[in-house]
MARBA-3410 file (N, C-alpha, C, O; in Angstrom, 1 decimal):
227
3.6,39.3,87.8,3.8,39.9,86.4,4.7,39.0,85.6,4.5,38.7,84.4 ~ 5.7,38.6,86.4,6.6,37.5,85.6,6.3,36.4,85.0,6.6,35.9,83.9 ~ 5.3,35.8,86.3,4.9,34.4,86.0,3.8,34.7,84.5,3.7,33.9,83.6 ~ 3.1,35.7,84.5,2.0,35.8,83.6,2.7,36.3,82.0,2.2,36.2,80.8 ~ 4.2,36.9,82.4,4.3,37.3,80.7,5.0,36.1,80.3,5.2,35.9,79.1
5.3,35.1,81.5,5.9,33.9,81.1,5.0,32.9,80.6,5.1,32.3,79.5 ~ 4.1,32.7,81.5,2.9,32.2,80.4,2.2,32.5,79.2,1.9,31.8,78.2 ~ 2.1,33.3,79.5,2.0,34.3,77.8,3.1,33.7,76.3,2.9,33.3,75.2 ~ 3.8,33.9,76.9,5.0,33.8,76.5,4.7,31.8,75.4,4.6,31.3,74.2 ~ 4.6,31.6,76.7,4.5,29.5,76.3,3.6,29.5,75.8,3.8,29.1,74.6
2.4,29.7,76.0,1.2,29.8,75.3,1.2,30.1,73.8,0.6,29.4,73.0 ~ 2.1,31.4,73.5,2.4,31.6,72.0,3.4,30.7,70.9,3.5,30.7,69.7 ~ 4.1,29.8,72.2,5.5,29.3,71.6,4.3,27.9,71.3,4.1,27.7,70.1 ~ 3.7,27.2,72.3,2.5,26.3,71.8,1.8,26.5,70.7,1.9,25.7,69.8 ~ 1.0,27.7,70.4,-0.2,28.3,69.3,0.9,28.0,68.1,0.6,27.2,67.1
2.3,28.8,68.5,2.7,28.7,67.1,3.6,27.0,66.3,4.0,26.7,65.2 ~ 3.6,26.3,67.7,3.7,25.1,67.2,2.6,23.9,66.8,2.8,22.7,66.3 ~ 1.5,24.6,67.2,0.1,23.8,66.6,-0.1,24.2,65.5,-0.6,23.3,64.8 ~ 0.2,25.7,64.9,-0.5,25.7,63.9,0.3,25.5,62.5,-0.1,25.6,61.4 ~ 2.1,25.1,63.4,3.0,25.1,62.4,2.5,23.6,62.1,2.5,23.1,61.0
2.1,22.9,63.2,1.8,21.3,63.0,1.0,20.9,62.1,1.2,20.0,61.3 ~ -0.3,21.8,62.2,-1.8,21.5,61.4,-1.2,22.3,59.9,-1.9,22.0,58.9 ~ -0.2,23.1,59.6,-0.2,22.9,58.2,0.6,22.2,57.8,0.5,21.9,56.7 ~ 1.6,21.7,58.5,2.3,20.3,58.0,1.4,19.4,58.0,1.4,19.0,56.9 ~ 0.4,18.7,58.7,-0.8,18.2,58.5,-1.4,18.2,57.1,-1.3,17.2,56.4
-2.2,19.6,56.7,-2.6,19.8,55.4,-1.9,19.6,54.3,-2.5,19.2,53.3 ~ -0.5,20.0,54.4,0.0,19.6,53.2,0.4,18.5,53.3,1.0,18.2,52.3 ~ 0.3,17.7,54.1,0.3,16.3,53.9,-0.9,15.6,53.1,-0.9,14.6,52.4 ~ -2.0,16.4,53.6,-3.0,15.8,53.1,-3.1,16.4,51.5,-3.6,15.7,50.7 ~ -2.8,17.3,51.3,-2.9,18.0,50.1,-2.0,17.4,49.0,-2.2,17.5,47.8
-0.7,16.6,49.8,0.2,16.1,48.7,-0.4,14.7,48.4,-0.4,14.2,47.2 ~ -0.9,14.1,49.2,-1.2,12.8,49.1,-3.0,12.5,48.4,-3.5,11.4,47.9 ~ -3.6,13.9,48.6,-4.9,14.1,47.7,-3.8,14.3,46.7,-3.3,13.3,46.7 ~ -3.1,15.2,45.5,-2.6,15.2,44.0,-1.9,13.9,43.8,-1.7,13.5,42.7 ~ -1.5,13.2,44.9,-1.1,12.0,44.1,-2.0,10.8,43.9,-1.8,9.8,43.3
-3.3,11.2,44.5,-4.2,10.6,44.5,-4.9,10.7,43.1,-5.2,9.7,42.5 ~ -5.3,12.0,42.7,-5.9,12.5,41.5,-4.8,12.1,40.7,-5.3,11.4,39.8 ~ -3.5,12.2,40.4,-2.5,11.8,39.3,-3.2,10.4,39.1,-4.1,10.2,38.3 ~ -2.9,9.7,39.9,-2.9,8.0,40.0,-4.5,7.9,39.2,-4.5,7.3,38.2 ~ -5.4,8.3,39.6,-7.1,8.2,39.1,-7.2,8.9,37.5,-8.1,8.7,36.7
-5.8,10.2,37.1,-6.4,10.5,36.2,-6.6,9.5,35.1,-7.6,9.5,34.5 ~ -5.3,8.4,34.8,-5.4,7.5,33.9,-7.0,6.9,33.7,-7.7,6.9,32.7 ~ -7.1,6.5,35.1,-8.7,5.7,35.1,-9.8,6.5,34.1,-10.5,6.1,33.3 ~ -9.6,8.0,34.6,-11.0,9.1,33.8,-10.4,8.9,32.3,-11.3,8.9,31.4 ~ -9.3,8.8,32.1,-9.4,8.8,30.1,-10.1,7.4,30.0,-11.2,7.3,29.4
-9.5,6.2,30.6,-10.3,5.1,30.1,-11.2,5.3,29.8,-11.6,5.4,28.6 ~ -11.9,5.3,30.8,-13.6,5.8,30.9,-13.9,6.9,29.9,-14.7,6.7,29.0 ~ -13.6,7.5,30.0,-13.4,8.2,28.5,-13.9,7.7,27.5,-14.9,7.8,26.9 ~ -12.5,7.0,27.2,-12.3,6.6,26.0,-12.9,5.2,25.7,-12.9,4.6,24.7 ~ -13.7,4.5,27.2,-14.1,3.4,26.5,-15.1,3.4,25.1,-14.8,3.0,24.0
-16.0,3.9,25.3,-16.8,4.5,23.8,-16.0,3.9,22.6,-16.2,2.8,22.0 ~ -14.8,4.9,22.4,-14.3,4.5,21.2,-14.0,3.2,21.4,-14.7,2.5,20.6 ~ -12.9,2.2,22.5,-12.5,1.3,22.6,-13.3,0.1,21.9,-12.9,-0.8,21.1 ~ -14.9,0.3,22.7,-15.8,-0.5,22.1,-16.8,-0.7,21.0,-17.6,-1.6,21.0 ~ -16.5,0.6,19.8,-16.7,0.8,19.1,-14.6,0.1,17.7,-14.7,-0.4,16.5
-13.8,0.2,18.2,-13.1,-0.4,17.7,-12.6,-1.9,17.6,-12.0,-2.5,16.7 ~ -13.2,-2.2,19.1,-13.2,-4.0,19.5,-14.4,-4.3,18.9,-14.3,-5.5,18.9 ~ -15.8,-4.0,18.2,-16.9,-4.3,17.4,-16.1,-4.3,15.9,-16.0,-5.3,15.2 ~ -15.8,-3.2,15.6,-15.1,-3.4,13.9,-13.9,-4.3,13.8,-13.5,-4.8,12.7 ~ -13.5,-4.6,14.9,-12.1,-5.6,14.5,-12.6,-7.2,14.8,-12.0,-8.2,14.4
-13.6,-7.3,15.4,-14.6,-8.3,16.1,-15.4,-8.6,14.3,-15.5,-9.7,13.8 ~ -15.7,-7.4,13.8,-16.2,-8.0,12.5,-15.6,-8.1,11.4,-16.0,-8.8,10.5 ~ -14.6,-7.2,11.4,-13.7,-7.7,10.4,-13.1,-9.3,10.5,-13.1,-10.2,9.6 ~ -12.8,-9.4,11.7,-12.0,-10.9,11.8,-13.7,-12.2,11.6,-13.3,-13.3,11.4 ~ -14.8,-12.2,11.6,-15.5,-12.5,10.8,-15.8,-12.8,9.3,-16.3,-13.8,8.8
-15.1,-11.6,8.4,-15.5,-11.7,7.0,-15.1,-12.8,6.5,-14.8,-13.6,7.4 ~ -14.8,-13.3,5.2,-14.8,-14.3,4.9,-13.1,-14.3,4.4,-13.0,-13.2,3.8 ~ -11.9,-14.8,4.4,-10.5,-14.9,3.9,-10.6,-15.7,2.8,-11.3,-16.7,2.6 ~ -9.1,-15.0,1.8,-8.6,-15.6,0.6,-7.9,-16.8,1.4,-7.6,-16.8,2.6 ~ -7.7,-17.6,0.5,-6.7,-18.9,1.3,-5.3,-18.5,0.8,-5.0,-18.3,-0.4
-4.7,-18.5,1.4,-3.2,-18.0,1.3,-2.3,-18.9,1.5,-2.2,-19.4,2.6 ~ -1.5,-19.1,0.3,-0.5,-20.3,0.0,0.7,-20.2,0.7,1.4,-19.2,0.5 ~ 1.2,-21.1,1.5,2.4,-21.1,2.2,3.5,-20.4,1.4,3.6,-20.4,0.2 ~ 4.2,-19.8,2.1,5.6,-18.7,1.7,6.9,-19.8,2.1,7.1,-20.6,3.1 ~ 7.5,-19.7,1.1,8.8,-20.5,1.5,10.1,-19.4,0.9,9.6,-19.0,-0.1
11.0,-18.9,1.1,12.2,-18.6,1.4,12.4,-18.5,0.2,12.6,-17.4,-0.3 ~ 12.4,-19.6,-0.4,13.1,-19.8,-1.9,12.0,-19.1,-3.2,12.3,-18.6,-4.3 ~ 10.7,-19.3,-2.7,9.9,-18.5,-4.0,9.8,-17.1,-3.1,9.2,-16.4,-4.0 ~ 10.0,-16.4,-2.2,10.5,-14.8,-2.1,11.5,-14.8,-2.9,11.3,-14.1,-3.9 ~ 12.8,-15.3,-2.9,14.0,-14.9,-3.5,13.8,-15.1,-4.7,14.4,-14.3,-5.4
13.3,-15.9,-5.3,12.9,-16.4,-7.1,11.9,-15.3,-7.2,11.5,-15.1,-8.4 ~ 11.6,-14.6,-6.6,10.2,-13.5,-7.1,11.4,-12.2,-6.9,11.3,-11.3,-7.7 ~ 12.3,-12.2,-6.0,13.0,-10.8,-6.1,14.0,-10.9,-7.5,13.9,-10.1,-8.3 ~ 14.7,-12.1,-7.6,15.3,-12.5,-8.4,15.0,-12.0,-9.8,15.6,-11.3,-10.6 ~ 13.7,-12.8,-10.1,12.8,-12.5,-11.6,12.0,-10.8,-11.9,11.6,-10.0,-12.7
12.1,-11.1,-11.1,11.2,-8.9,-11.2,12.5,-8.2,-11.4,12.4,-7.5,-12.5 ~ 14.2,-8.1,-10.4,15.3,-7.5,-11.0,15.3,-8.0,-12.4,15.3,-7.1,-13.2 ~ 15.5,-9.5,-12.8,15.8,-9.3,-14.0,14.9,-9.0,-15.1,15.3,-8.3,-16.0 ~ 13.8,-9.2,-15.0,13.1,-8.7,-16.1,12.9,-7.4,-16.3,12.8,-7.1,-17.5 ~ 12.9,-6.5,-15.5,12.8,-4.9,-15.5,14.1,-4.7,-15.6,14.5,-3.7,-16.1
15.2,-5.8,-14.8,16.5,-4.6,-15.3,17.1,-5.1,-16.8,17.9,-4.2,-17.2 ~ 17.0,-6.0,-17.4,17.7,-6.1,-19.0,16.7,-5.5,-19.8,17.0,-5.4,-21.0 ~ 15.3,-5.1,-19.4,14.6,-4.3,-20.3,14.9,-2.7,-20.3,14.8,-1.9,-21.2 ~ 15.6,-2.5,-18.4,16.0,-1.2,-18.8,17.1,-1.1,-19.4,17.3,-0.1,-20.0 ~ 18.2,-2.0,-19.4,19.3,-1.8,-19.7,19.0,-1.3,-21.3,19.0,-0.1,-21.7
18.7,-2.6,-22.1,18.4,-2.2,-23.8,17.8,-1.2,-24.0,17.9,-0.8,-25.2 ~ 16.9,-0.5,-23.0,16.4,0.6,-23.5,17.4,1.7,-23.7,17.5,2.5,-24.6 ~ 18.3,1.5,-22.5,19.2,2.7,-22.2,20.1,2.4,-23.1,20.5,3.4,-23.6 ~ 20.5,1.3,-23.5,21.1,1.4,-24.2,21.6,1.3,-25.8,22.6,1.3,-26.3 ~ 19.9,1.1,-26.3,19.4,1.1,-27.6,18.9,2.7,-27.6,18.6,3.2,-28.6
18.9,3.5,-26.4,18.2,4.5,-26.3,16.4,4.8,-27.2,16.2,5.6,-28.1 ~ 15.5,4.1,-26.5,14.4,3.7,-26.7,13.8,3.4,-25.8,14.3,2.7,-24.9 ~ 12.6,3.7,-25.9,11.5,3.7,-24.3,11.5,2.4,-24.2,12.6,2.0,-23.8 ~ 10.6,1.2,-24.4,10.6,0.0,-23.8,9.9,0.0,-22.6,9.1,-0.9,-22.4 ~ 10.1,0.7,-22.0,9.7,0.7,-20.9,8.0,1.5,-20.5,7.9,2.6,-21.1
7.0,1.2,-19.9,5.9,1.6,-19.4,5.9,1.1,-18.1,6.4,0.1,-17.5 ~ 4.9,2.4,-17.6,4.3,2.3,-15.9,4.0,1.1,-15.6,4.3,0.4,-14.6 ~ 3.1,0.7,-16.8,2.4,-0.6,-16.7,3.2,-2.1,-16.4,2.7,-3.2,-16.0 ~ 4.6,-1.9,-16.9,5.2,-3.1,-16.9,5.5,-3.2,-15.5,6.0,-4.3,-15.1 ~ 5.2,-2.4,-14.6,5.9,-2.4,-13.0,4.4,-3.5,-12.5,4.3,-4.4,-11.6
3.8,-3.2,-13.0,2.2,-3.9,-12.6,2.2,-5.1,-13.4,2.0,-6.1,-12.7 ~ 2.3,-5.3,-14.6,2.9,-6.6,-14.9,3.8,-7.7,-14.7,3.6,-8.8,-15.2 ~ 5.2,-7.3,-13.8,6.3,-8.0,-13.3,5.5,-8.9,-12.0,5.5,-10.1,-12.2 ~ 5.0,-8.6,-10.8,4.8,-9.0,-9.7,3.7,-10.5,-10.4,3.7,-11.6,-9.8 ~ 2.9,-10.2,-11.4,2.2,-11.8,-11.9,3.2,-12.2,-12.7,2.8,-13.4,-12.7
4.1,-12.3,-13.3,4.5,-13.2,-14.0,6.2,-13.5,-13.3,7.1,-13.9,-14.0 ~ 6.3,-13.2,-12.3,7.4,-13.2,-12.0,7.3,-14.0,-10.4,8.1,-14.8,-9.9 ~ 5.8,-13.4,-9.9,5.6,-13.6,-8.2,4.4,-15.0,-8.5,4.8,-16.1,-8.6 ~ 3.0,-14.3,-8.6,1.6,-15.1,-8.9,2.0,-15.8,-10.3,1.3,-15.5,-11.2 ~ 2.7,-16.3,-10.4,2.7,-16.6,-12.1,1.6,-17.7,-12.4,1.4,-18.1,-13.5
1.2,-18.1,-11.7,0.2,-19.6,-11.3,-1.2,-18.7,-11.7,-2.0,-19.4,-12.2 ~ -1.4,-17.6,-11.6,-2.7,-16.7,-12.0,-3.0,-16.8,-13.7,-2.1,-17.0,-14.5 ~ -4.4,-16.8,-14.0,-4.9,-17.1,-15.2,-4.6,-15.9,-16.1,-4.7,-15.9,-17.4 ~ -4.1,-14.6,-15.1,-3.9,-13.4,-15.4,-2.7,-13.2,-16.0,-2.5,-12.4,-17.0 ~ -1.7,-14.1,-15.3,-0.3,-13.8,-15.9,0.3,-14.7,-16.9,1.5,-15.1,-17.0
-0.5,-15.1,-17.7,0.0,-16.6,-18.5,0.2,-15.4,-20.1,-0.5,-14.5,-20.5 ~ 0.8,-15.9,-20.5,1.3,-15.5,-21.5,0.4,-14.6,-22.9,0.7,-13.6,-23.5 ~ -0.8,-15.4,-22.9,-1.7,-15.0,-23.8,-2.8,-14.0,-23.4,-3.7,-13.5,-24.1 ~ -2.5,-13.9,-22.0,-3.0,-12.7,-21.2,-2.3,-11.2,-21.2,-2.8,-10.0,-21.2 ~ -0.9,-11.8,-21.2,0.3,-10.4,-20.8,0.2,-10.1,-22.2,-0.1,-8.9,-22.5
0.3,-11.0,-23.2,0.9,-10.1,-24.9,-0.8,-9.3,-25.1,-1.0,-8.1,-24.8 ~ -1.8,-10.1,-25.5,-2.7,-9.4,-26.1,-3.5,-8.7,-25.5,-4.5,-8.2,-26.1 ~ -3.4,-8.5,-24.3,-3.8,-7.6,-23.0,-3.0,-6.3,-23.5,-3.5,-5.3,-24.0 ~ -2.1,-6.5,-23.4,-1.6,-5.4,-23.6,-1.6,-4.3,-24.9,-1.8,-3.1,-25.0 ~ -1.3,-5.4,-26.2,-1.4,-4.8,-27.0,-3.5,-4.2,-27.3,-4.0,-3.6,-28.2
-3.8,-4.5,-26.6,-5.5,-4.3,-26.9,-5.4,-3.1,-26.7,-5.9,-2.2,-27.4 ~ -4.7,-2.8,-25.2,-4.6,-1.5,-24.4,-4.3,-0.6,-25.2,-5.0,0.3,-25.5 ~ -2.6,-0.9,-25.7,-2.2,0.4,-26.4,-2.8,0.8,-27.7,-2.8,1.9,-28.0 ~ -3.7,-0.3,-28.7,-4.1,0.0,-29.9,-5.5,0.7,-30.0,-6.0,1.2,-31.1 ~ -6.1,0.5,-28.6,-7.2,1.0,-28.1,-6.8,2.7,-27.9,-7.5,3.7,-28.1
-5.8,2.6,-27.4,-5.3,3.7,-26.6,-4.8,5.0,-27.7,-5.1,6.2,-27.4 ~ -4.3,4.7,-28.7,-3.8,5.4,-29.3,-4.9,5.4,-30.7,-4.4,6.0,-31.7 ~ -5.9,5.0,-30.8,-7.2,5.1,-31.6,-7.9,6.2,-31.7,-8.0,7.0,-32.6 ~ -8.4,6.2,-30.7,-9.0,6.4,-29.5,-8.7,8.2,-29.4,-9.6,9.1,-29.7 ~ -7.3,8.4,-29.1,-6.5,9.7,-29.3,-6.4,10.3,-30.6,-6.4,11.5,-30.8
-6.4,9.1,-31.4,-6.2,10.0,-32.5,-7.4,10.4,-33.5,-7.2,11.0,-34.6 ~ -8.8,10.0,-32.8,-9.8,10.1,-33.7,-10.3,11.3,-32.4,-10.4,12.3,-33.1 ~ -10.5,11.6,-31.3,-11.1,12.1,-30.3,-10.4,13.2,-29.6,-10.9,14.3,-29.3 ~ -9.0,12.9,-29.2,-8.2,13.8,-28.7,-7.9,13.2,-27.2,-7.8,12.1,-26.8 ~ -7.8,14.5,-26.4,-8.2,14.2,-24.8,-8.7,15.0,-23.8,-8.5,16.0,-23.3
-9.9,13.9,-23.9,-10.8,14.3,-22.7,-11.3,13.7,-21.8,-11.1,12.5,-21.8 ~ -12.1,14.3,-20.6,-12.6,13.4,-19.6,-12.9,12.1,-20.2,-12.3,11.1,-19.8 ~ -14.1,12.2,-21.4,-14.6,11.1,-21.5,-14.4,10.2,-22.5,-15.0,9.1,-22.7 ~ -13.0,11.0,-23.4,-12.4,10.0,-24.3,-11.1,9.0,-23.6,-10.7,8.2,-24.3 ~ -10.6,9.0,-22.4,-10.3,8.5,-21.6,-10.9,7.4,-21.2,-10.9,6.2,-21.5
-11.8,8.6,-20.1,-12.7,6.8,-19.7,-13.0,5.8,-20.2,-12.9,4.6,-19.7 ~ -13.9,6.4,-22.0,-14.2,5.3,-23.1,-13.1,4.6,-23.4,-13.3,3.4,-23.4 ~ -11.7,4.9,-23.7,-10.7,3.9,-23.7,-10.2,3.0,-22.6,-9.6,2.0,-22.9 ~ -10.5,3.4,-21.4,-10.2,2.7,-20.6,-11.4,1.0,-20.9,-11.2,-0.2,-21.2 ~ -12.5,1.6,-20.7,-13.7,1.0,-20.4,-14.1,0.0,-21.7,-15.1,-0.7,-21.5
-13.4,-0.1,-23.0,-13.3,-0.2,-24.0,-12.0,-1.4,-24.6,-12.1,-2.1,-25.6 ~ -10.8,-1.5,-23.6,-9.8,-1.9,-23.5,-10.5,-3.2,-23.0,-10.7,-4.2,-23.7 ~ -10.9,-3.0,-21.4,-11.7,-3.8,-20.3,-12.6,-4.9,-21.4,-12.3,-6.1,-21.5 ~ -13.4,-4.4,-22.1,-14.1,-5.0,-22.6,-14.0,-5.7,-23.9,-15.0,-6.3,-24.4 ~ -12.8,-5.6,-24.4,-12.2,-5.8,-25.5,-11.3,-7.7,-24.5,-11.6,-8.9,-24.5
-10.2,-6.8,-23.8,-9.8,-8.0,-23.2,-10.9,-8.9,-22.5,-10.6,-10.1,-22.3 ~ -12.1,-8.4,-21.9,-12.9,-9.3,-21.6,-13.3,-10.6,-22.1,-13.0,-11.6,-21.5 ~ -14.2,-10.5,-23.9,-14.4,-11.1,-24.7,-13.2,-12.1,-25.8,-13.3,-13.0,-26.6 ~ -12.7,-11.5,-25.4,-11.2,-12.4,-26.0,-10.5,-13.2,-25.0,-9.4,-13.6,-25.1 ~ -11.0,-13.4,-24.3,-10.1,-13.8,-22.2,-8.9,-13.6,-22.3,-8.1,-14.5,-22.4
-8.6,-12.2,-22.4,-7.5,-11.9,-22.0,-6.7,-10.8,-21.1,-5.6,-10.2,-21.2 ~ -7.8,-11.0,-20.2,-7.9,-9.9,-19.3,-6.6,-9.7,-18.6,-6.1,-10.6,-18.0 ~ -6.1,-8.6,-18.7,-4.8,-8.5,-17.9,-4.7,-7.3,-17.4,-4.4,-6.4,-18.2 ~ -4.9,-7.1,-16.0,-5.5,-5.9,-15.2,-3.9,-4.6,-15.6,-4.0,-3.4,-15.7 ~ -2.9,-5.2,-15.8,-2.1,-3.8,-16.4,-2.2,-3.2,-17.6,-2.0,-2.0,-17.9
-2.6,-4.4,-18.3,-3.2,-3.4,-19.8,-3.9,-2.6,-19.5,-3.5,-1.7,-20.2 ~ -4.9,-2.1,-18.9,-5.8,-1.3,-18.5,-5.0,-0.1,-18.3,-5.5,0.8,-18.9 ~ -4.0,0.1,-17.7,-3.0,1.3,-17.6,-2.1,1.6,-18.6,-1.7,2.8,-18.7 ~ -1.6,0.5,-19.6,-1.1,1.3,-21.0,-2.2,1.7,-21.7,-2.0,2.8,-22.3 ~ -3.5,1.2,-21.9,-4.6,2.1,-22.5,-4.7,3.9,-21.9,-5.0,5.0,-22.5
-4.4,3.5,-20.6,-4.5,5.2,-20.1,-3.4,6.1,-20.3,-3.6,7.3,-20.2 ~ -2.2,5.5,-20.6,-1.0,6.3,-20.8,-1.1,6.6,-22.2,-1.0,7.7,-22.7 ~ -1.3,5.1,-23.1,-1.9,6.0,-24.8,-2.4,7.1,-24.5,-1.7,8.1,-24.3 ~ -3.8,6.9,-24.4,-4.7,7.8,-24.5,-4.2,9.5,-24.0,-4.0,10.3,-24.9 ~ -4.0,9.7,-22.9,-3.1,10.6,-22.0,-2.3,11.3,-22.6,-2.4,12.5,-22.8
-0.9,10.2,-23.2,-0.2,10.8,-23.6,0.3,11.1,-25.5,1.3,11.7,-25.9 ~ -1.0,10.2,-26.2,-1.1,10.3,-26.9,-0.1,9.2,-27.8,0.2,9.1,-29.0 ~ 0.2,8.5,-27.0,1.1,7.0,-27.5,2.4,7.3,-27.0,3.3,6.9,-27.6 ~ 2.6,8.3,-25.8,4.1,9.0,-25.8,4.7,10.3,-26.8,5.7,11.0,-26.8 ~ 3.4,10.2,-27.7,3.8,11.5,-28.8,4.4,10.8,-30.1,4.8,11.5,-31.1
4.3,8.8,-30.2,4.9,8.4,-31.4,3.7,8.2,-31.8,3.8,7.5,-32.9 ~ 2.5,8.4,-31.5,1.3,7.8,-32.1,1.4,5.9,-31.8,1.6,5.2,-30.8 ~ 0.9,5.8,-33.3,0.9,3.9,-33.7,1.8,3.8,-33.3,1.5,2.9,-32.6 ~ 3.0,4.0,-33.1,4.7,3.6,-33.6,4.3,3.2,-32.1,4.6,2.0,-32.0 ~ 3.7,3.5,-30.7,3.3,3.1,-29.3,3.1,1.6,-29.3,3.7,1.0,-28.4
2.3,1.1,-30.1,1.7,-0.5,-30.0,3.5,-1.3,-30.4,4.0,-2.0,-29.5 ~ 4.0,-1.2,-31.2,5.4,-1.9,-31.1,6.6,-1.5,-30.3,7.5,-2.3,-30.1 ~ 6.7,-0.2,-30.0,8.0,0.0,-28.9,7.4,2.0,-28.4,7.5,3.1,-28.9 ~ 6.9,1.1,-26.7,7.6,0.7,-25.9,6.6,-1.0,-25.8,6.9,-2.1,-25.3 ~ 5.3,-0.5,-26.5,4.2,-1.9,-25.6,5.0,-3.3,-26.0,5.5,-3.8,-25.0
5.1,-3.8,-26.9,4.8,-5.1,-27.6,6.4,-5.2,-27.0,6.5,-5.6,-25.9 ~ 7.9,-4.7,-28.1,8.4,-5.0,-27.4,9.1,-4.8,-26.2,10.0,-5.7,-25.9 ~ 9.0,-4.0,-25.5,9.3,-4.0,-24.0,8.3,-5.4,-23.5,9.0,-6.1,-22.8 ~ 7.5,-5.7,-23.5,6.8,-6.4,-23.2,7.1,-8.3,-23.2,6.8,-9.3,-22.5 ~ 7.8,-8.0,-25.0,8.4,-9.6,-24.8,9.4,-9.8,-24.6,9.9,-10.8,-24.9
10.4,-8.7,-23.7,11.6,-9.3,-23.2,11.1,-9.6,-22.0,11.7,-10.6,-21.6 ~ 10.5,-9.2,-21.4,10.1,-9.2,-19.9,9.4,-10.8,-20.1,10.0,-11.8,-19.8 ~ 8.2,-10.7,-20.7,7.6,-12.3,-21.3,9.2,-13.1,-21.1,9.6,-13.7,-20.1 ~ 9.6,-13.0,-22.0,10.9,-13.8,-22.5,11.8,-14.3,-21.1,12.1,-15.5,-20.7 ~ 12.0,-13.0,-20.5,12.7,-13.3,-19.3,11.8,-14.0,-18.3,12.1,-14.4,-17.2
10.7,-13.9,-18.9,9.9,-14.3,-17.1,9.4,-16.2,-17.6,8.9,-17.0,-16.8 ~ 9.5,-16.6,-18.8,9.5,-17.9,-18.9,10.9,-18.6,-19.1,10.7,-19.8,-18.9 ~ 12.2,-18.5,-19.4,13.2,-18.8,-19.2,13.6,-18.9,-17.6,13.8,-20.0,-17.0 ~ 13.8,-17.9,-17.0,13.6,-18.1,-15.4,13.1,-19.0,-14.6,13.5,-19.8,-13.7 ~ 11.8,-18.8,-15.3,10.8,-19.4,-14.5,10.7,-21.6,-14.8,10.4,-22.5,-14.0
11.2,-21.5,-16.2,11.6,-22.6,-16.3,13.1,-23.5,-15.6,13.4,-24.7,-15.4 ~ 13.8,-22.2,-15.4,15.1,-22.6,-14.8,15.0,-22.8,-13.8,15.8,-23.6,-13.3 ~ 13.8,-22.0,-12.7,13.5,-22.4,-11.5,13.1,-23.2,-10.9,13.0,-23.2,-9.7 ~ 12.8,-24.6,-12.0,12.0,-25.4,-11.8,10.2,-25.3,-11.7,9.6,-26.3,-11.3 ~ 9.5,-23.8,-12.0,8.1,-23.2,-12.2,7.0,-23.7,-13.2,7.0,-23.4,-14.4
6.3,-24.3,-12.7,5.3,-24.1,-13.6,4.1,-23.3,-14.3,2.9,-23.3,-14.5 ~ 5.3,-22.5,-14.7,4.9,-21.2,-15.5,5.8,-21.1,-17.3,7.0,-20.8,-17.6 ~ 4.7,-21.4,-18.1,3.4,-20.7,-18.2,2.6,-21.6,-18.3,2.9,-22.4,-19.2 ~ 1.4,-22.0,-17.5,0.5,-23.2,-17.4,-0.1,-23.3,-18.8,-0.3,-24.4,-19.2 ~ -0.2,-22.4,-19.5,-0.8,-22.7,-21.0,-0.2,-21.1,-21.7,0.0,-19.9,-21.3
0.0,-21.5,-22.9,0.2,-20.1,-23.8,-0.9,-19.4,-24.5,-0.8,-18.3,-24.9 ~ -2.3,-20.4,-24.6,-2.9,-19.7,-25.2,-4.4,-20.1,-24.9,-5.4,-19.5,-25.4
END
């Protein structure tokens, strides 16, 4: 009887060390399967996501195809002559405004600074472009308003009107296009006509003023022609 409950006995102390073994076993295998699936999940987004991948390596594959502007070397000294001349021309135009207390100032002149100060070499920013571009805009602009009012399409006609005005005269200057919209809009600022001489014309020739004095001090050749 002894020998048998003693066997009994070992036999269970065995069972329960086999089966303590076989699940340290499994969770071995169970830890080393999730680190398995961690490590592969990266692989399943690729795969995934190749679709898009090769749908965005095709559009960047054809963009880098299209045809490029030729872009003129950058030197140190014309960034700082272009930070230089945009501060001053917008800031002594703001100053006299603020301090003559008088607008001078338009949206459009922020769109006009970067050619005659940056690109001044553009056919766009030469002098006979900036003055009667502009004044086309506002005289268009405040016409325009005052025969029509404001509407969707007495707008657009001034805009479109402006365009075509500076077209045939070559004096296209892509910011007059935006003092024609602020006339029109706002009705010349609410001075009417009084709009075409202050803020357009002169806010406009001190900036002119400042941006060929500068520009001559810089040693620039700007303005390649005045008229």
């Amino acid at each position: 009887m002894f020998k048998r409950k003693r066997t009994t006995k070992v036999k269970k102390v065995i069972d329960v060390k086999f089966e303590v073994k076989q699940h340290s076993e499994e969770d071995k295998k169970n830890y080393f399967v999730r680190i398995m699936d961690f490590l592969k999940e990266p692989l399943k987004r690729e795969r995934e996501n190749m679709p898009m991948l090769d749908g965005i390596n095709r559009i960047s594959a054809y963009i880098k195809k299209l045809p490029r502007a030729p872009q003129p070397d950058l030197t140190s000294r014309e960034v700082l002559l272009s930070l230089w001349g945009a501060l001053l021309g917008i800031g002594i135009t703001a100053l006299l405004a603020f301090t003559w207390k008088c607008p001078m100032l338009l949206g459009s002149f922020g769109s006009t600074a970067p050619l005659i100060y940056c690109a001044y070499k553009s056919p766009l920013a030469q002098p006979r472009n900036v003055v009667l571009g502009h004044f086309l805009g506002a005289s268009i602009g405040v016409v325009v308003n005052d025969f029509f009012g404001v509407t969707w399409w007495s707008i657009a006609l001034t805009v479109a009107l402006a365009i075509i005005l500076m077209f045939t005269t070559y004096s296209i200057h892509p910011p007059a296009g935006a003092t024609a919209y602020v006339a029109v809009q706002t009705g010349g600022l609410g001075v009417g006509y009084w709009f075409i001489l202050n803020p357009t014309m002169l806010g406009i020739f001190i900036m002119l003023t400042v941006a060929v004095i500068f520009n001559k001090m810089s040693k620039r050749d700007y303005p390649t022609h005045w008229y």
